[in-house]
C-alpha positions as CSV (number, residue, x, y, z in Angstrom):
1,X,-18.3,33.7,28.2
2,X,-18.5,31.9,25.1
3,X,-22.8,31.9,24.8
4,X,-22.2,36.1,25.2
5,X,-19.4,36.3,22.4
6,X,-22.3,34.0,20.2
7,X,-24.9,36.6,21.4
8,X,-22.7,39.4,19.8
9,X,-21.6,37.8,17.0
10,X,-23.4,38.6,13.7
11,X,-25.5,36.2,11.9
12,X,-23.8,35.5,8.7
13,X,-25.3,33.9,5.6
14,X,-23.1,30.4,5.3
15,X,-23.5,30.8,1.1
16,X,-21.8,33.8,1.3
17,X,-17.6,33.4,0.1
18,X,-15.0,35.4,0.3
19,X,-14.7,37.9,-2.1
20,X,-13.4,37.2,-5.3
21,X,-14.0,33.3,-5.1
22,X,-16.4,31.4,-6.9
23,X,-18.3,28.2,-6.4
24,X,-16.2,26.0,-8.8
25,X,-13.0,27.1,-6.3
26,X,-14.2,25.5,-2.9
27,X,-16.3,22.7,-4.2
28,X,-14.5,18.9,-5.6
29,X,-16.3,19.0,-8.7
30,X,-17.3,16.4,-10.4
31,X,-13.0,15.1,-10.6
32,X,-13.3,15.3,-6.7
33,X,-16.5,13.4,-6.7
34,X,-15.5,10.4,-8.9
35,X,-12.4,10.3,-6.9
36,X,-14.0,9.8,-3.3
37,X,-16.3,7.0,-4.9
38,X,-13.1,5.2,-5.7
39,X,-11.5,5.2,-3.3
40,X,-14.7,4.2,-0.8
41,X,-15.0,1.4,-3.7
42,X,-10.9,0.6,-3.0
43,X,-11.4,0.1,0.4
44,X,-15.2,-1.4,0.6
45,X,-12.9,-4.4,-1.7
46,X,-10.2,-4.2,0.8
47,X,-12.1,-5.0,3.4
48,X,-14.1,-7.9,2.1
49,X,-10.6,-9.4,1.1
50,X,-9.6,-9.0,4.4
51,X,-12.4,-10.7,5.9
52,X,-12.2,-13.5,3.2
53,X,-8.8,-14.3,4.2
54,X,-9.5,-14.0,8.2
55,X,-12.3,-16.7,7.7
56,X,-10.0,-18.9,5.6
57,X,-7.3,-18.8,8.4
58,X,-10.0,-19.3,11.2
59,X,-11.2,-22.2,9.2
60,X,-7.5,-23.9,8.6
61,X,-6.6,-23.4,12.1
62,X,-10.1,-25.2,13.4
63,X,-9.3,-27.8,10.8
64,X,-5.4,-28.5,12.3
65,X,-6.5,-28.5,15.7
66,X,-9.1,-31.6,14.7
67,X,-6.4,-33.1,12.6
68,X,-4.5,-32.6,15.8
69,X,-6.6,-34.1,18.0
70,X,-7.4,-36.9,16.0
71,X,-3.6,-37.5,15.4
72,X,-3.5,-37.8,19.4
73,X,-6.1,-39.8,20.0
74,X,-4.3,-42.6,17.0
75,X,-1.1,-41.6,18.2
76,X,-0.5,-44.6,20.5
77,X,-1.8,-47.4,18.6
78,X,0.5,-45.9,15.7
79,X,3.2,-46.2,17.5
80,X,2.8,-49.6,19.3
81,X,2.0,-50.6,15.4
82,X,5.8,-49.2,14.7
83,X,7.5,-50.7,17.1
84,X,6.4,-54.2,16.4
85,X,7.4,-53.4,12.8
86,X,11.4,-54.6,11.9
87,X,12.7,-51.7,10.0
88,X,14.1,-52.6,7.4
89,X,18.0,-51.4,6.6
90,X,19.3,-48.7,4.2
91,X,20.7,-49.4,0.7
92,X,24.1,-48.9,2.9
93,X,23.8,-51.3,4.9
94,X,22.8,-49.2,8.0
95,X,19.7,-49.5,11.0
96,X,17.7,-46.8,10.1
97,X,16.8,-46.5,13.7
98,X,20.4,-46.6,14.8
99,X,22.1,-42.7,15.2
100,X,25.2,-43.6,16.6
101,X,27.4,-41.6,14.0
């Protein structure tokens, strides 16, 4: 159906317009041009900030999880290390370690 309604239909020439309209009406111009290129150049810089700041969080979050795992790993002899240490009591008097109130 559709290759015999392109068989019938009449060639056209694709640089012909309508009547009455000239070039300078359908085309972006030179305005049109200048405004395309910004806004590609807009988002081309949107994009590298975005990946900028994805890499910085990818590389923070690596960094915690070390510092993480390190803190685990010294964990126990930092705490055996406070428990042998007296704390020492508040200006008031108080056991810092004591939450009795």
């Amino acid at each position: 159906m559709l290759t015999l309604y392109l068989q019938t239909a009449a060639p056209s020439d694709p640089n012909d317009l309508m009547p009455g309209l000239e070039p300078e009406q359908v085309s972006p111009g030179v305005i049109g041009f200048f405004a395309t290129f910004f806004v590609v150049l807009a988002l081309t810089a949107l994009i590298l900030d975005f990946m900028r700041r994805q890499r910085r969080l990818r590389y923070r979050m690596a960094y915690a999880r070390e510092r993480e795992a390190a803190g685990r790993t010294e964990a126990p002899e930092s705490r055996e290390e406070a428990a042998d240490t007296p704390q020492e009591p508040t200006s008031d008097g108080q056991d810092p370690t004591d939450f009795t109130e």
